[in-house]
C-alpha positions, 0 to 999 in steps of 0.5 A, spaced: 500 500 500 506 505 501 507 504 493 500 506 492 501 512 495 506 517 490 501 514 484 494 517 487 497 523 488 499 525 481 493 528 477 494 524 472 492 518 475 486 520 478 485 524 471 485 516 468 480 514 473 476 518 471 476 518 464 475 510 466 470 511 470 466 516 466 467 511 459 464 506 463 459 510 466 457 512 458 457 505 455 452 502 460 448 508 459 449 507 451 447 499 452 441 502 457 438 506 451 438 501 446 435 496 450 429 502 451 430 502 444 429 495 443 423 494 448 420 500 445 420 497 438 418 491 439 411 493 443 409 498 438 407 494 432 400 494 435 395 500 434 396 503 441 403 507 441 403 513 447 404 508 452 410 505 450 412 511 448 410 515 454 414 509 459 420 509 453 420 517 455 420 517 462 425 511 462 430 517 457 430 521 461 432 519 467 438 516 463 440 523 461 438 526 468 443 521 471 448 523 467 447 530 467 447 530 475 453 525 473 457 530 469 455 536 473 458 533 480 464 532 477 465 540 476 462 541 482 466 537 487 472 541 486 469 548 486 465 545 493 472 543 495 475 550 494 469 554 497 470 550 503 477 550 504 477 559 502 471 558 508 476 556 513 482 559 511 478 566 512 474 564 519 483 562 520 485 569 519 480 572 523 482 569 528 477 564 530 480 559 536 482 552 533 475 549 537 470 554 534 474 554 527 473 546 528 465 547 529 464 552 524 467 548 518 462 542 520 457 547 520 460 550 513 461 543 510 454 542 511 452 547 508 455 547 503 454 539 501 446 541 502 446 546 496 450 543 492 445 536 493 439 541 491 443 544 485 445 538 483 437 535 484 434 541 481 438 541 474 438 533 473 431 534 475 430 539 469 434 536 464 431 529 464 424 532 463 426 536 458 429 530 455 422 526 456 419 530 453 422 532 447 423 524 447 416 522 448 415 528 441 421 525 437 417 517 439 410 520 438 412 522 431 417 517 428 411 512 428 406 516 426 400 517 432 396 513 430 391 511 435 
């Protein structure tokens, strides 16, 4: 394990991970899209079509909302990390003692974990539905409506 410890350090490991991490994360989403594909045109070869499009929809959007919320956590953990520590680093110089500098950055990290959860929350709510939506349309009217 001491071996391991120069290797994490550098920033280009953590970089390889990430890009390792991430290509996974895209090709198991690219493999659950095409299956909602798939599903979705299996099940439409019958008359009734908003369901199946409303379900495949629904299913895309969640998708790209959880890679949106994906993507957007690994930009804002690093600019939570340099709030956080330019919190502390100003509570120091203003000459907080040590034991209220303790209890004030666990106040601060709590905050701060809290609004980047909302945001993170908020936007990844809003970019599945306007994907939903805009899939629902694109399925809706790629077969045709017929109802």
């Amino acid at each position: 394990m001491a071996n391991l410890k120069p290797l994490l350090m550098k920033r280009r490991t953590w970089a390889c991970l990430f890009v390792l991490v991430y290509g996974l994360l895209l090709s198991s989403s690219w493999n659950l899209i095409r299956s909602i594909v798939y599903w979705y045109n299996t099940t439409t070869t019958d008359v009734v079509v908003r369901w199946p499009a409303l379900y495949a929809s629904v299913l895309f959007g969640a998708v790209f909302g959880l890679l949106a919320m994906v993507s957007a956590l690994t930009v804002a953990i690093p600019a939570t990390v340099v709030t956080w520590i330019t919190a502390l680093v100003l509570l120091a110089f203003a000459g907080q003692p040590r034991r209220s500098l303790v209890l004030e950055g666990r106040k601060i990290t709590a905050d701060i974990a809290a609004l980047a959860i909302k945001i993170l929350l908020k936007e990844g709510n809003l970019v599945a539905a306007v994907c939903a939506f805009l899939s629902f349309v694109a399925l809706f009217r790629n077969h045709g409506g017929e109802d």
